[in-house]
Every structure is written in C-alpha cells, then in structure tokens.
Phi, psi and omega in degrees: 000127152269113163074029196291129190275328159199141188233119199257180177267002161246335167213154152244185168247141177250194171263133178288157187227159221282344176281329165284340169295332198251000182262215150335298192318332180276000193222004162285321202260002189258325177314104176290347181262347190295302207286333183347284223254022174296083178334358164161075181231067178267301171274139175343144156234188156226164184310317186298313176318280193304335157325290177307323177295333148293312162319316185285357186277030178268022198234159202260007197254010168231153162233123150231160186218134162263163195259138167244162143276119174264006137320309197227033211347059203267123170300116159267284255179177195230138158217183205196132165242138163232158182091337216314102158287098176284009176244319180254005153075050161236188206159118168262145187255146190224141182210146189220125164256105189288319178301095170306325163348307199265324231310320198265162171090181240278342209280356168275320187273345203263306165356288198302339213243342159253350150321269195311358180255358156308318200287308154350283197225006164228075143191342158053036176293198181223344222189125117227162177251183187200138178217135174218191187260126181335328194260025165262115198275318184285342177292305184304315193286311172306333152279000177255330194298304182272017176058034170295121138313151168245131177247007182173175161220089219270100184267098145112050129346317201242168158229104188229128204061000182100016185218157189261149186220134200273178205228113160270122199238137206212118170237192215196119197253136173309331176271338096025278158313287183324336161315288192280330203260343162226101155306138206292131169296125194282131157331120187289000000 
C-alpha cells in the first residue's frame, strides 16, 4: 500500500497522485458505459484534463481519493466529497469505479462505506448528501445499503438513452451512521 488514507479489506483510498492522472482515469470519464448515468460527464476526456483536475484539488472544498485495490495496488476508481460547507457540515458524495475489472464485487461499496466514515468520523461532517438517476439500478442499491433518505425528485432531469430520467436526491445523516457504525460503549 502507498500512503493510504483510510484502509478497507479489499481496497484502500489514497490521495491521488500524478501516475493515476497519466494512467488509465482519463480514459474512465471519456468511457460511455462509466459515464452513462453521470449529470455531466458528455465530452472526451484527456491526460491534460485530468491533470489539471488534480492539480485543482488544493483548495479545501473537495476530498477526491482514488481507490486502489490492495490486492495489486491497481488505481480502480475515484470517490468524492464536493461542495463541503464548513459551516452548516455538509458535503456532496460522489464514486466512479472506472475499471471494468472491478464493477462487480465488494469494491464500490467498500469505496462508498469508507468515504462516510471520512465524512463522518474524520471530517466531522452532520450531512451527506446525494443524487442519482432513477434507471441507475446500482446506484439505487448502494443508497438503500446505507440508509440515504430519499428527499426529492428532480422529474425528467437527466437525458439517458434517448429518454428523459428523473434525478433522485437523497441524503444521510451523521447520527444516522453513527447508529449503525459506532455502536454506543457500554458504561465502566
């Protein structure tokens, strides 16, 4: 593992680095089946984009972490917090496994479930939120694993396949987690 920031039992995340920009990840957001169901992922992308798109990550209102697998420290996939309002403790999440390799199995979700404990229990977020498009079936599944409230609907939002698709919006409360994920210590 190199430099790893929070470590799960099939991958962890790291901070990204300039060999993952020149690797493969530019060519995950340019990818028509990665990108389907993505609010604005249309154009090509490139090594130069995605350079610059690292570069830009010094500023404190984003965390992207790339996911490695640590079987083989193989860069799969990116996840994210944006927006991240340090005054009302909130932050949108976002995760892309770019690697077709991987799409199936444990590594999206274990991605997704050490974010929130980033958002959570190092970052001492209250909120997070989320939106995803109603025809993302894995997407759906992955806000029921973790108990996202559904809080709206955005009705015919997105344009995907040649059909209009509503946008679901959905969040996640720190106490909420905290429930499940630190169970309360029994009293000495």
């Amino acid at each position: 593992m190199y430099n790893p920031y929070m470590t799960g039992k099939h991958v962890y995340l790291r901070a990204p680095v300039e060999e993952d920009a020149l690797g493969h990840w530019h060519e995950w957001f340019s990818d028509e089946e990665t990108t389907k169901h993505l609010p604005d992922r249309f154009w090509p992308n490139t090594r130069e984009e995605q350079l610059s798109f690292l570069k830009s990550l010094g500023d404190r209102s984003r965390l992207a972490l790339s996911v490695i697998c640590r079987e083989n420290d193989r860069h799969i996939g990116v996840v994210s917090l944006s927006s991240i309002n340090w005054v009302h403790r909130y932050a949108d999440i976002a995760i892309v496994i770019g690697d077709r390799e991987y799409h199936r199995g444990a590594y999206a979700i274990e991605a997704f479930s050490l974010m929130l404990k980033v958002a959570f229990s190092r970052l001492n977020l209250n909120t997070i939120k989320s939106a995803y498009a109603a025809s993302n079936e894995a997407s759906r599944r992955i806000h029921s694993v973790f108990k996202f409230t559904t809080v709206g609907t955005y009705k015919g939002l997105l344009f995907i396949d040649g059909r209009r698709d509503d946008m679901v919006a959905a969040m996640l409360s720190q106490e909420t987690w905290m429930k499940r994920n630190m169970p309360e210590k029994p009293a000495a």
